[in-house]
N, C-alpha and C positions, 0 to 999 in steps of 0.2 A: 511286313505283311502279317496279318493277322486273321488265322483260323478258328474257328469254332464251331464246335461239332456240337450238335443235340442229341444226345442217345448213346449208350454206354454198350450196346449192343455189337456182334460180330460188324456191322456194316460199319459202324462209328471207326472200332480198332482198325481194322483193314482200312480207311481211308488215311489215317493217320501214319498209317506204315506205307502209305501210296507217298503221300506227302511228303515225308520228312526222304524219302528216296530220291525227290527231286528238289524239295528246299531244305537244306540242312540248319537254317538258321531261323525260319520262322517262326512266330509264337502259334503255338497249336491250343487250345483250350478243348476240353470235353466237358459236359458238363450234362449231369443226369441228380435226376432226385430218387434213380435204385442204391440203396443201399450198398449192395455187393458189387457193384463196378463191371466188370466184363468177366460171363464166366459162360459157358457153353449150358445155351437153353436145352438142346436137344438130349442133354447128358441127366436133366430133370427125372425122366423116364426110369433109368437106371438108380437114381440118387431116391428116390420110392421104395424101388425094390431093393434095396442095402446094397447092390453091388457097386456103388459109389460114395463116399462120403465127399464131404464139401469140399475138401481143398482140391477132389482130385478134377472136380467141377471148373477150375480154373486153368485156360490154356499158357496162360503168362504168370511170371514171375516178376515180383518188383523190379527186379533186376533188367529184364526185360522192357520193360514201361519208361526206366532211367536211359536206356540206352536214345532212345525214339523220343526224348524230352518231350512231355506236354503235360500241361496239370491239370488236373481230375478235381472239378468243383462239383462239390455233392449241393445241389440247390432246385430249385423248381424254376423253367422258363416260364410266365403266365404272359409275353406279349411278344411278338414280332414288330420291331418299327425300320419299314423299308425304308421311306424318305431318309431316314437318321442312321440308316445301317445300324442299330442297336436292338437290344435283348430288353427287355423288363423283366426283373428276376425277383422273387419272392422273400421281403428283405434283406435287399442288396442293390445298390447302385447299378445302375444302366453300365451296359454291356456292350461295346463298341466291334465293330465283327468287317474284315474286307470281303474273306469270305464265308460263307455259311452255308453249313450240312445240318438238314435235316434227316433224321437216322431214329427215329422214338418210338416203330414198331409200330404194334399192334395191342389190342388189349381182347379179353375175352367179350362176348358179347355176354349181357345180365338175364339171369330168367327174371322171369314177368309173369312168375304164381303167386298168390298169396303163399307167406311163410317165409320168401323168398331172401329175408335176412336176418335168417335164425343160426343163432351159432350151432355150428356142424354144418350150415351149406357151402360147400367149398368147391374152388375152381382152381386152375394149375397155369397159368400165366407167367411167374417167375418163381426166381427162388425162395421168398418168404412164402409163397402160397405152400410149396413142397414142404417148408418147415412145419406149418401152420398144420396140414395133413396130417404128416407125420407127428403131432403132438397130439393131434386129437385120436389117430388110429391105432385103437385098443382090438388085442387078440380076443375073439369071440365076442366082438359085436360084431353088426349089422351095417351094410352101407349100402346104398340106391345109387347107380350109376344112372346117369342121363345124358343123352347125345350122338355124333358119331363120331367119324374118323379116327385120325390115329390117337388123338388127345384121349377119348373116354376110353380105349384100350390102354393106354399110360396108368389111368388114373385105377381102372378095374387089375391089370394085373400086380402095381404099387400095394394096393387095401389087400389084397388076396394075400399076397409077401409080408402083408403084415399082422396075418393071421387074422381077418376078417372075412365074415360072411357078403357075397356081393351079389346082391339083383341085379342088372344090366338092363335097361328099358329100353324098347327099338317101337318107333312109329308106324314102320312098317312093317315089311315081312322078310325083312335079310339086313344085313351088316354092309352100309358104306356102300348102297346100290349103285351111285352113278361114278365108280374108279373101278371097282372089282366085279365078276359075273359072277352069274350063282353059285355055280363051283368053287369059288375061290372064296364068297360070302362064306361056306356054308361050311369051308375048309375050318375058318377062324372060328364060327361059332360052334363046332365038334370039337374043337381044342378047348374054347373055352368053356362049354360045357363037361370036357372030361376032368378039368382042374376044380370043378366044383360051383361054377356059376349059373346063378338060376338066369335065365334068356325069358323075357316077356314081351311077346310079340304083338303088337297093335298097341301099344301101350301109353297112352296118354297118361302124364301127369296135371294133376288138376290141383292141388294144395299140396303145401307142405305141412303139418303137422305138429305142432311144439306142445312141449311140458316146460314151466318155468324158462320159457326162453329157448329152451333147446330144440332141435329136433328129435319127436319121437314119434313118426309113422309120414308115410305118403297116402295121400290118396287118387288111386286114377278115376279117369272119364267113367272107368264101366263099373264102376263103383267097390272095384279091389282096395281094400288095403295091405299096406306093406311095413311092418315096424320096423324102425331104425334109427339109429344112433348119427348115421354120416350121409348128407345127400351130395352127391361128388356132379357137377355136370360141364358138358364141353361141347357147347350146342354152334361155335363160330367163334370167328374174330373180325373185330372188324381195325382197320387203320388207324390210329392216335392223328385226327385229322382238325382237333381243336385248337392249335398253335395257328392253324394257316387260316381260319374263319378272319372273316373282316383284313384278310392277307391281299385279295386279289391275286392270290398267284392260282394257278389254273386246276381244278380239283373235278374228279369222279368219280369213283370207288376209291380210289388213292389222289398222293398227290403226280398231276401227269408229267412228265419230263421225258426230254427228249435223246437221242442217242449217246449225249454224252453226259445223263441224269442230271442233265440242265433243268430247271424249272424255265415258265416265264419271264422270272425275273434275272437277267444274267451273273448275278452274283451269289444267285440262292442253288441250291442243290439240296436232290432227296435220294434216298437211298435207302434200301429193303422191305420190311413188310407195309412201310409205310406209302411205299413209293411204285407207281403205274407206268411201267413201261411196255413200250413195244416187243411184239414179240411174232417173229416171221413164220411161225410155224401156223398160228391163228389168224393173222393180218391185224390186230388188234391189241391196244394196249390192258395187258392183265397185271395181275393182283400174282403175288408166290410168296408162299410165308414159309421158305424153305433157307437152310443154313447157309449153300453155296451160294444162290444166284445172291442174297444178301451179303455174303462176302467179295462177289465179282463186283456186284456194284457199286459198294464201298470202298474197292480198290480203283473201280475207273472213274468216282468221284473225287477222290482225291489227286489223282494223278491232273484231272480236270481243273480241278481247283488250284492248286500249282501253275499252273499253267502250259501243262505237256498236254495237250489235246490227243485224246483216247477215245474212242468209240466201244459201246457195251454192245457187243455181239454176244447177244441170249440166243443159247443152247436148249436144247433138247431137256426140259427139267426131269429131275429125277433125286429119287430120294432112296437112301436105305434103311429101312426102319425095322422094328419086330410088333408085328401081330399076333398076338395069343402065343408069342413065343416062337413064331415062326419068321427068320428072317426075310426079308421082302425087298424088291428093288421095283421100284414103279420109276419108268423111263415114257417119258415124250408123251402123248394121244392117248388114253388107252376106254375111257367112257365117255357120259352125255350124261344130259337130265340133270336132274336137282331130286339129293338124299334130303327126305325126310326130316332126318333128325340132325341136319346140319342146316342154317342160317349163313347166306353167303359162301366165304372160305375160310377152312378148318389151319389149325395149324398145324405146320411140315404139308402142306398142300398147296399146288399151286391150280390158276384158274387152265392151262394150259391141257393140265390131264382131262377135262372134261369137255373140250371141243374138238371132240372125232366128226372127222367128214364120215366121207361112205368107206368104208372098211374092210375086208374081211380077217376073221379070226384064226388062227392055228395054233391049235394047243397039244402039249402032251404032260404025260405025268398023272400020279392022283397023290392026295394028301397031302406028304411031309415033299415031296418036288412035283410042282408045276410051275409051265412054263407057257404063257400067252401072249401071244405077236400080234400089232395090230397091219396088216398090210395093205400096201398103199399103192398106186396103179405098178412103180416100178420102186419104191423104196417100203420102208419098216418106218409106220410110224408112231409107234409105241409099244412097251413089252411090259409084263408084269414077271417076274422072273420069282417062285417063292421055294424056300428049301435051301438046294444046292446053288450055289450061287458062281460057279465057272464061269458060266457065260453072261454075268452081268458084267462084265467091264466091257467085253465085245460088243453086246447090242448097245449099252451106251455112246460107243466109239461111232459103230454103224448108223446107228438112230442120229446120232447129232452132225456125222460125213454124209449124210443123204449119199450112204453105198444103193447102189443100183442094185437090186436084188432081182434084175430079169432074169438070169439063169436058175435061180431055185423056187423060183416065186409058185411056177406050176407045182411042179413037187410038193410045194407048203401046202397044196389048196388042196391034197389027196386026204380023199380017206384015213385018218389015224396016222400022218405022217412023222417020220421020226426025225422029229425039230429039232432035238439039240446037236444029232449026228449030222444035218444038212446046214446050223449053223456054225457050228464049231469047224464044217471042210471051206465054208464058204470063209467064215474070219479068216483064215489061213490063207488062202488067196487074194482077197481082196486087200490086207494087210500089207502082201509083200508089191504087190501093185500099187496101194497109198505110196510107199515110203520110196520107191522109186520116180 
């Protein structure tokens, strides 16, 4: 038997370690045209702000890789051929495959300003882009942040760590409107204005700028200019969905696959930012450009592809990230609507946090700890947890056990209720009731 994975990404490894757990002898192939092989996207963030350097970027060791046998061809796919179960590879002989993981992510989405490909406009998609960054990011210059989510806070507090001055531009009138509420907007941009960031609010960008090629100023809609040296933007992503054109296999926003990240075709499999699955919490198959669910489904594709039939029961998503330096947990529901300055979905975001039914809110905390519950007729169904983070592992537990929260649910809906004291008595109860 013979595997092959496309995409060098968390989902690609995890299916590979799915696989060789139930076939010990088959040939496993992986095959990407990144450079760097598998090395933890989310750790990009960190590797900005110096507190990572590259090797620590990698969660595997050769030794590791030898253990799990499979070989890592550095090449470009350019063809899918189903009839012929085979690969077209970009100088190289056809690629014969039993079975086949698609796993190749997602890519930044392009601006579409004039200037738009002047050296210093730069995006954070993988690891060269971070290098690429960080070679151009000189202390005491000048850099134009553009977009939302959690990527343009990467890219704005990376430039800041590297001793640049950074603009920040927002479309509207708050940061990341439709996951965070105002409080919480208003939290991160008080942060990151106390660090030194200039915040421009209504801020269209209209052209970029260049002297000999490079960039040297913005200009917006309302006729502001901005000089600068680095225009950093993180305006979406969209799924690497050009391998499967002229595929017939069945596509949406991603490609769609079913509970065992089957595609249509029974041989083919997809798996992570690339890959549209169901998810019970919406009724509806979404998009998540997030570390874990991309690791679960590259572990149930591969177990699938072996042939141990595994079903992906998708959880509650949720993420840990840092905003403006403020740790965060965004778990299950927690907004609506369509931000501004994001295009589709952002990365480390899934489509799931922004399909809240009817709700109500209960928060406590101000600043450096707050705490926001989305509640649901008789469960929790989303929290933003930002600060202290104790009770992030509980409401994850809770949010994804659909715990019945009718005993404190009135309580939550009081006046200024004191949240973390009625969820931390309730974990403790409901906990020892699970486990019995």
């Amino acid at each position: 038997m013979r595997y092959v994975i496309i995409g060098a990404g968390v989902a690609g490894y995890a299916a590979i370690e799915a696989i060789r757990s139930v076939d010990r002898v088959g040939e496993i192939i992986m095959i990407s045209d990144d450079p760097h092989g598998y090395y933890s996207r989310p750790g990009l963030a960190y590797y900005l702000t110096g507190e990572l350097q590259d090797k620590a970027l990698y969660p595997r060791t050769l030794e590791d890789y030898k253990k799990i046998k499979f070989s890592f061809h550095k090449c470009r796919v350019t063809r899918i051929l189903r009839s012929e179960h085979a690969l077209e590879i970009e100088g190289k002989p056809q690629l014969t495959y039993d079975k086949l993981l698609i796993a190749v992510g997602a890519r930044a989405l392009p601006l579409k300003v004039p200037g738009s490909k002047l050296d210093g406009v730069v995006k954070l998609d993988h690891l060269t882009d971070a290098q690429n960054i960080l070679k151009l990011a000189k202390s005491g210059k000048t850099a134009v942040v553009v977009g939302g989510g959690i990527t343009a806070l990467e890219l704005t507090e990376g430039l800041l760590a590297r001793g640049m001055k950074v603009h920040y531009l927002l479309r509207g009138d708050r940061y990341w409107s439709n996951v965070l509420d105002q409080r919480e907007s208003k939290v991160v941009e008080g942060r990151l204005q106390a660090e030194g960031v200039e915040l421009h609010y209504h801020a269209e960008l209209k052209e970029i700028v260049g002297k000999k090629n490079r960039v040297s100023a913005i200009l917006l809609e309302n006729g502001q200019t901005i000089k600068c040296d680095m225009l950093a933007y993180a305006i979406g992503i969209h799924p690497c969905l050009e391998l499967v054109q002229n595929t017939d296999l069945n596509v949406d926003r991603g490609i769609l696959v079913d509970e065992h990240l089957q595609t249509n075709d029974p041989d083919i499999y997809a798996a992570g930012d690339v890959a549209q699955a169901f998810d019970p919490l919406s009724g509806r198959a979404v998009l998540d450009s997030l570390w874990n669910p991309a690791r679960e489904q590259g572990q149930v594709a591969g177990m699938n592809m072996a042939g141990r039939k595994t079903a992906y029961l998708k959880s509650a998503p949720f993420n840990v990230t840092r905003l403006a330096g403020l740790t965060t947990t965004i778990i299950g529901t927690v907004g609506r609507g369509r931000d501004e300055d994001i295009v589709g979905i952002a990365r480390g975001d899934s489509e799931t946090w922004r399909d809240m039914p009817d709700a109500i809110a209960a928060q406590s905390g101000f600043d450096i700890n707050h705490m926001r519950l989305m509640i649901g007729e008789k469960t929790l169904i989303g929290a933003i947890v930002m600060g202290d983070q104790t009770l992030s592992w509980p409401l994850q537990k809770m949010i994804a056990g659909g715990a019945d929260i009718s005993p404190i649910r009135e309580k939550l809906m009081e006046p200024e209720p004191p949240v973390a004291d009625l969820i931390a008595d309730f974990w403790i109860k409901w906990r020892e009731k699970v486990s019995l």
